[in-house]
C-alpha positions as CSV (number, residue, x, y, z in Angstrom):
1,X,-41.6,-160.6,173.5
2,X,-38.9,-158.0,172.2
3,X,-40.2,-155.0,170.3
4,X,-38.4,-156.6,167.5
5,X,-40.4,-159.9,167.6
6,X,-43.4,-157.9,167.8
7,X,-42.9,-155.8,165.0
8,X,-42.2,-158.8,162.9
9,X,-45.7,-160.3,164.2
10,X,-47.4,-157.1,163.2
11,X,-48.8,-156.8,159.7
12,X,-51.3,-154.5,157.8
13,X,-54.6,-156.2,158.6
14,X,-57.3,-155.5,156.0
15,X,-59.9,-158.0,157.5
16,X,-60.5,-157.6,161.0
17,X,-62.9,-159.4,163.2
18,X,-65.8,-157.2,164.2
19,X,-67.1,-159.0,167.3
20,X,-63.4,-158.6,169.1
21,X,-62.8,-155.0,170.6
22,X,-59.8,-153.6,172.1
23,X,-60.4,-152.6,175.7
24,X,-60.8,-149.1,176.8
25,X,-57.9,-149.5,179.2
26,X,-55.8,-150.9,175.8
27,X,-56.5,-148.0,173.6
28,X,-55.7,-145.2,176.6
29,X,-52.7,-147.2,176.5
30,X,-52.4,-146.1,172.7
31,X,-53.4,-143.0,172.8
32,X,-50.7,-141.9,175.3
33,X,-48.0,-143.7,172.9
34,X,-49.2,-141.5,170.4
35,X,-48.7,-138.0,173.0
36,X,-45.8,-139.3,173.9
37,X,-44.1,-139.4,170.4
38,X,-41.8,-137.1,169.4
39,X,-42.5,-133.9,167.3
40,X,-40.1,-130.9,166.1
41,X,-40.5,-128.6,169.5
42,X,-42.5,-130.5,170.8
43,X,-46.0,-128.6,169.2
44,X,-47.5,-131.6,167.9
45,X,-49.5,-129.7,165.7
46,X,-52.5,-132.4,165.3
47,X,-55.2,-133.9,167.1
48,X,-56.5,-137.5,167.7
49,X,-60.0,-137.7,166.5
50,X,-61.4,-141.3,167.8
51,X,-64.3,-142.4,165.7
52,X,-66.7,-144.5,167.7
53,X,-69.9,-143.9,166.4
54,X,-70.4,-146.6,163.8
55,X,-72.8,-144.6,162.2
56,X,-70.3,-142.5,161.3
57,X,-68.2,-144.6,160.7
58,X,-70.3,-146.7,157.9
59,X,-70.9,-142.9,156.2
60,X,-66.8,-143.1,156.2
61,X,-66.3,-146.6,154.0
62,X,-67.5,-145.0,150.7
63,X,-65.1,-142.3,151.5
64,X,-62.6,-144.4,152.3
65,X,-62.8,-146.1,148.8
66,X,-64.9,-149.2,150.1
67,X,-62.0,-150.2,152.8
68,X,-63.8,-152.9,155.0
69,X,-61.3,-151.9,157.6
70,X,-63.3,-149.0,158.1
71,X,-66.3,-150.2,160.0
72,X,-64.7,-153.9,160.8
73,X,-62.3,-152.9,163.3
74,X,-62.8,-152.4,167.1
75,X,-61.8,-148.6,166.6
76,X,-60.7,-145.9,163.8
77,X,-58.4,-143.3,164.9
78,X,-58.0,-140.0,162.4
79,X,-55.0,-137.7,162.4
80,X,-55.7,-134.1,161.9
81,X,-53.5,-131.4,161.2
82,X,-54.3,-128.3,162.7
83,X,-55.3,-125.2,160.6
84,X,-55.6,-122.6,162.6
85,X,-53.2,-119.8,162.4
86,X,-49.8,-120.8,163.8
87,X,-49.3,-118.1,165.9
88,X,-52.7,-119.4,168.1
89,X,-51.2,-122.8,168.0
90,X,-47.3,-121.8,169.6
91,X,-49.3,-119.6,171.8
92,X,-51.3,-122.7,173.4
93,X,-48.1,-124.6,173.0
94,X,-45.7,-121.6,175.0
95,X,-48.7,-121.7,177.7
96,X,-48.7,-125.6,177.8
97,X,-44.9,-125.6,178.9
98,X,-45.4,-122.9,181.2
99,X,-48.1,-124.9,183.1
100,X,-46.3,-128.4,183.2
101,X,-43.1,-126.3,184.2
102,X,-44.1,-124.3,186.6
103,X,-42.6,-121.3,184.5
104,X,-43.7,-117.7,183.8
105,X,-44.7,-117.5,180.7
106,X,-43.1,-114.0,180.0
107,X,-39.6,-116.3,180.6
108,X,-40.9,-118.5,177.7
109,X,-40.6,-115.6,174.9
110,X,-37.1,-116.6,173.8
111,X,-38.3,-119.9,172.4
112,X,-41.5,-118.6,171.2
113,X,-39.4,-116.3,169.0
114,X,-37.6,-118.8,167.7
115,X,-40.4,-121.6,166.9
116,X,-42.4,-118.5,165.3
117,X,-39.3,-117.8,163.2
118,X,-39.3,-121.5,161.9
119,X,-43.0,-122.2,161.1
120,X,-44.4,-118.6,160.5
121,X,-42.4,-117.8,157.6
122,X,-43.9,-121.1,155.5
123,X,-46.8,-121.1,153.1
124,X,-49.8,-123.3,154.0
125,X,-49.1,-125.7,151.6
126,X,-45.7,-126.6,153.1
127,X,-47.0,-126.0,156.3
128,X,-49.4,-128.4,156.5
129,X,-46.7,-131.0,155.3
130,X,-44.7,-130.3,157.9
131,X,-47.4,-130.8,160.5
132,X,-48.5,-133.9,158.9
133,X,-45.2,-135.3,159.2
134,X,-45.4,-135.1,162.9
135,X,-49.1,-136.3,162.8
136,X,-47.0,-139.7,161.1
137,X,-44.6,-139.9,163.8
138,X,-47.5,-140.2,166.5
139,X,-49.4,-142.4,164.1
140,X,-45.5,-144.9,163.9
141,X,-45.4,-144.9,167.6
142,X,-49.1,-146.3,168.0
143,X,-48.3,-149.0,165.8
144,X,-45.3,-150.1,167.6
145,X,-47.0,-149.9,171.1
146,X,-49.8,-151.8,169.4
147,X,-47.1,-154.1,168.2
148,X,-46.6,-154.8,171.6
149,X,-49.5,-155.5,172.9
150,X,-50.7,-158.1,170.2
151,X,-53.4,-155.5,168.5
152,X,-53.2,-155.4,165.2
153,X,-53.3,-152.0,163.0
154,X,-53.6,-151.0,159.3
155,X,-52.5,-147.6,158.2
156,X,-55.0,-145.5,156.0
157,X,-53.9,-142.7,153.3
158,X,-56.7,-144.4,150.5
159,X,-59.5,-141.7,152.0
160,X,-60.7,-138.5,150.7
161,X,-59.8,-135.9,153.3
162,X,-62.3,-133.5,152.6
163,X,-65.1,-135.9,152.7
164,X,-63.9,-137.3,156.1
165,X,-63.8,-133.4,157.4
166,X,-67.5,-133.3,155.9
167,X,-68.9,-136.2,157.7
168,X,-66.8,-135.9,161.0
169,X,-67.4,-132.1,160.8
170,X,-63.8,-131.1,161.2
171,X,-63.9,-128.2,159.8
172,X,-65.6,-125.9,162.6
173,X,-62.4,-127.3,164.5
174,X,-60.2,-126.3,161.9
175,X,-58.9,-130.0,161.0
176,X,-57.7,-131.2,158.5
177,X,-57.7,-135.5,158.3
178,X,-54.1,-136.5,157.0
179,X,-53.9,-140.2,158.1
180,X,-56.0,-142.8,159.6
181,X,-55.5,-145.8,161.6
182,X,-57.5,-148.8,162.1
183,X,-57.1,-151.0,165.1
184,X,-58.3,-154.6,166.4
185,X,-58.0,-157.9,165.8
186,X,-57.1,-159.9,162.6
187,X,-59.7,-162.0,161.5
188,X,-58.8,-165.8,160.4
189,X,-59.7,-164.9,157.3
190,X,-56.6,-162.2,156.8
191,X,-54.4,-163.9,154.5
192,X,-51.9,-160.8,154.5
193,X,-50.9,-161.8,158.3
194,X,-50.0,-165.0,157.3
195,X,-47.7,-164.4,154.6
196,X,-44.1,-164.2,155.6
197,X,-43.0,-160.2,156.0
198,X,-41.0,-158.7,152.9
199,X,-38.7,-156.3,153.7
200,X,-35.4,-155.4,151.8
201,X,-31.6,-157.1,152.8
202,X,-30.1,-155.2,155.2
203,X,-27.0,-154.3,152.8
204,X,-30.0,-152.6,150.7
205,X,-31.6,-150.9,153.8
206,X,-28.6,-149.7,154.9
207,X,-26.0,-147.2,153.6
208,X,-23.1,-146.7,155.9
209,X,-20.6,-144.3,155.9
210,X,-17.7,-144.7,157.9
């Protein structure tokens, strides 16, 4: 099936069924998707917190404002934004591309400078927009590979975020939740995956300019 057909299959499942799981070798598969995605320079300046403890996870549904999703599906994946300073963060990020490179790091200092004179001038506020941004383009590339194969998702922003650091105790890690994504299996019962997908006309999705 095209990525096309599959992304036409794939809906926002709000009732998943609880006795199916996605397979540990499935959600690796996901997981990498999500590295994989793009971010600006490459820092990806989140982390994947994978929720399996369905303990947890039940302390999570009244902070999620009663979303069954929460404890119904075979796994919940958070999106963090980091919060410690930036500088720590391109540091890690400088020695990272050093390592996979095979580079000396001192040769590295040159684009250093330069993501340093992007991010370290912003205020936290618009600093942690930016990085959630890139925490969504990880979190729109899992739900296309999951497209793909035949899992079905449901993107979370209904959750408070500082109950979710609270419970998951994200805040000695200095994380900050920002989006959350269920995965599984549609239940029989999800009437949303078997309505017919509405999405505007192209001539209204699309402004060209020639």
């Amino acid at each position: 099936m095209s990525l096309i057909e599959s992304l036409k299959w794939r809906s926002a499942t709000k009732k998943f069924n609880p006795t199916k799981k996605v397979s540990d070798s499935d959600v690796e598969q996901l997981i990498e998707a999500g590295n994989l995605a793009p971010t600006s320079a490459g820092l990806q300046p989140f982390k994947l917190v994978v929720v399996k403890n369905e303990k947890l996870r039940a302390q999570l549904t009244p902070a999620s404002w009663g979303q069954g999703q929460i404890t119904e599906a075979s796994h919940l994946l958070v999106f963090a934004v980091q919060t410690n300073p930036s500088t720590e963060l391109i540091d890690n990020y400088v020695n990272r591309v050093a390592e996979v490179r095979n580079q000396d790091v001192a040769s590295l200092d040159g684009l250093k400078d330069m993501i340093n004179g992007f991010v370290s001038p912003m205020d936290e506020p618009t600093r942690k927009v930016w990085f959630a941004k890139q925490a969504y383009i990880s979190m729109g590339t899992m739900i296309s590979a999951a497209s793909e194969l035949k899992i079905d998702t449901c993107p979370i922003e209904g959750f408070d975020p500082i109950q979710y650091s609270e419970i998951l105790n994200l805040n000695d890690q200095n994380l900050m939740p920002v989006c959350v994504l269920a995965i599984g299996y549609r239940s029989e019962e999800d009437v949303f995956s078997k309505m017919d997908k509405v999405r505007k006309k192209r001539n209204d999705f699309v402004l060209e300019i020639n």
